[in-house]
Every structure is written in C-alpha cells, then in structure tokens.
C-alpha positions in Angstrom: -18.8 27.0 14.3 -17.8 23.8 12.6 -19.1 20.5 13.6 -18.9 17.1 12.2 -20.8 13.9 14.2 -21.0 10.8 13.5 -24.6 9.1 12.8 -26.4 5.6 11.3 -27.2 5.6 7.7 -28.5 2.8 6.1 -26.2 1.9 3.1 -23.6 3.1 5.3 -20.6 1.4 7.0 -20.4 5.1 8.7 -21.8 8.3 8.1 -21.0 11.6 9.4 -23.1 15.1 9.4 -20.8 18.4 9.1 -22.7 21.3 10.2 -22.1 25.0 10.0 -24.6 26.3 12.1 -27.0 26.9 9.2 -26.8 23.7 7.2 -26.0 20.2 7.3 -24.0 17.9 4.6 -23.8 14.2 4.8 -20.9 12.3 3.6 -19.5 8.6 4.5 -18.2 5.3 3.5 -21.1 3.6 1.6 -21.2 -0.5 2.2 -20.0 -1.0 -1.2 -16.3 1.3 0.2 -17.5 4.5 -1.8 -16.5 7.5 -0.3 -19.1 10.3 -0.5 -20.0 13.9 0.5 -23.2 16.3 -0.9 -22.2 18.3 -3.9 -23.3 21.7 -2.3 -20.7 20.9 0.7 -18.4 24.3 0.9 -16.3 22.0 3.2 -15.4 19.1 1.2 -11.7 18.8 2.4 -13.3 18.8 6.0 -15.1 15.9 5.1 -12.9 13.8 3.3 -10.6 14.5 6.2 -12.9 12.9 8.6 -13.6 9.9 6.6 -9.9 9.1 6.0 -9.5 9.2 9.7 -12.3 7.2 10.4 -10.9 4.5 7.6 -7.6 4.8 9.1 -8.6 4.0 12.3 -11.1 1.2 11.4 -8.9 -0.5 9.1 -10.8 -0.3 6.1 -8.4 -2.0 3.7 -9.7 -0.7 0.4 -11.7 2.3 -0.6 -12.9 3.9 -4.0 -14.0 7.7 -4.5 -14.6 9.9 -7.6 -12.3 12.9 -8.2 -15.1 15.4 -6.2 -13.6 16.6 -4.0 -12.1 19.8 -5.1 -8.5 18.5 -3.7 -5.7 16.8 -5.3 -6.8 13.0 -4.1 -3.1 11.9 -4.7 -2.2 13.7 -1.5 -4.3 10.9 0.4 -2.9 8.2 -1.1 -5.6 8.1 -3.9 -4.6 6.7 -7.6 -6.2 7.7 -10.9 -8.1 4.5 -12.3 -10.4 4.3 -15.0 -13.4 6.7 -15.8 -12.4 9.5 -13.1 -12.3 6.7 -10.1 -9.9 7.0 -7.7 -8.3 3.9 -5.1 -6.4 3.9 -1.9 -5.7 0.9 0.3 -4.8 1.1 3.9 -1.5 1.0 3.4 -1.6 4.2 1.1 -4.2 6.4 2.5 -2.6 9.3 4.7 -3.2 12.7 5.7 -0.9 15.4 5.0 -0.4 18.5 6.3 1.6 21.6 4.9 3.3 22.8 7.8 6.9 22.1 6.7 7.6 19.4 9.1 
C-alpha cells in the first residue's frame, strides 16, 4: 500500500515521504522553489502529483524543476527553459487527468 506524509526538512518549504511498505523516497519544494524527488523513486508521477497539490494550495507563485520526472512536465503547466530546467507559475501549474472529461 501507497502512502505519502508530509514531514519537516530542513532546506525545505515542505517535504513529503512516499512509502511503499518496503521503502521510503523523499521529495519536496526546496527553499530556493526547486521541486525534487529521489532518483530510485518507481513513483515519480505520485510525487510530483503531491507537490503540485501542495503548491497549488499554498500559493506558491513560482516554481523551477529539472525534466526528472519520467512525465511530459508540459502537462503541469511546466515550460522548457534553459539547460533542461523547467518553470511554472501559479497561474500555469495544473493537474490533468486522462479520463475524457
């Protein structure tokens, strides 16, 4: 079973801990607005699901990630920038879904 849960991490505006009953992976919003998960994650989309949410509902108003995810960042309201970067604001970050509606 699936769980992610919020925790303090220094360097971290918030940090969250996604377990799958046998190991844990960290990933957050670093102070500088970086958005990060462990490489070995098998659940990256998970993650960067979680964080979107959380900087949604916190009003994070800008936010940088690299292109590590394994997803296509444009989705979320992520644009290509220089040297494999990626930007959203609030305004552009969402969540989508596939179910046809």
């Amino acid at each position: 079973m699936l769980s992610v849960l919020q925790k303090k991490k220094d360097g971290y505006r918030f940090c969250y801990v996604l377990s799958d009953g046998e190991k844990r992976y960290v990933g957050g919003l670093t102070e500088e607005g970086f958005l990060t998960c462990e490489a070995a994650c098998p659940y990256k989309e998970l993650m960067l699901r979680t964080l979107i949410n959380k900087c949604m509902n916190e009003f994070v108003t800008a936010i940088r990630t690299a292109d590590a995810w394994g997803v296509d960042l444009a989705r979320f309201g992520f644009e290509a920038g220089p040297g494999g970067m990626y930007t959203a604001s609030f305004e552009t970050l969402a969540l989508p879904h596939d179910c046809g509606h």
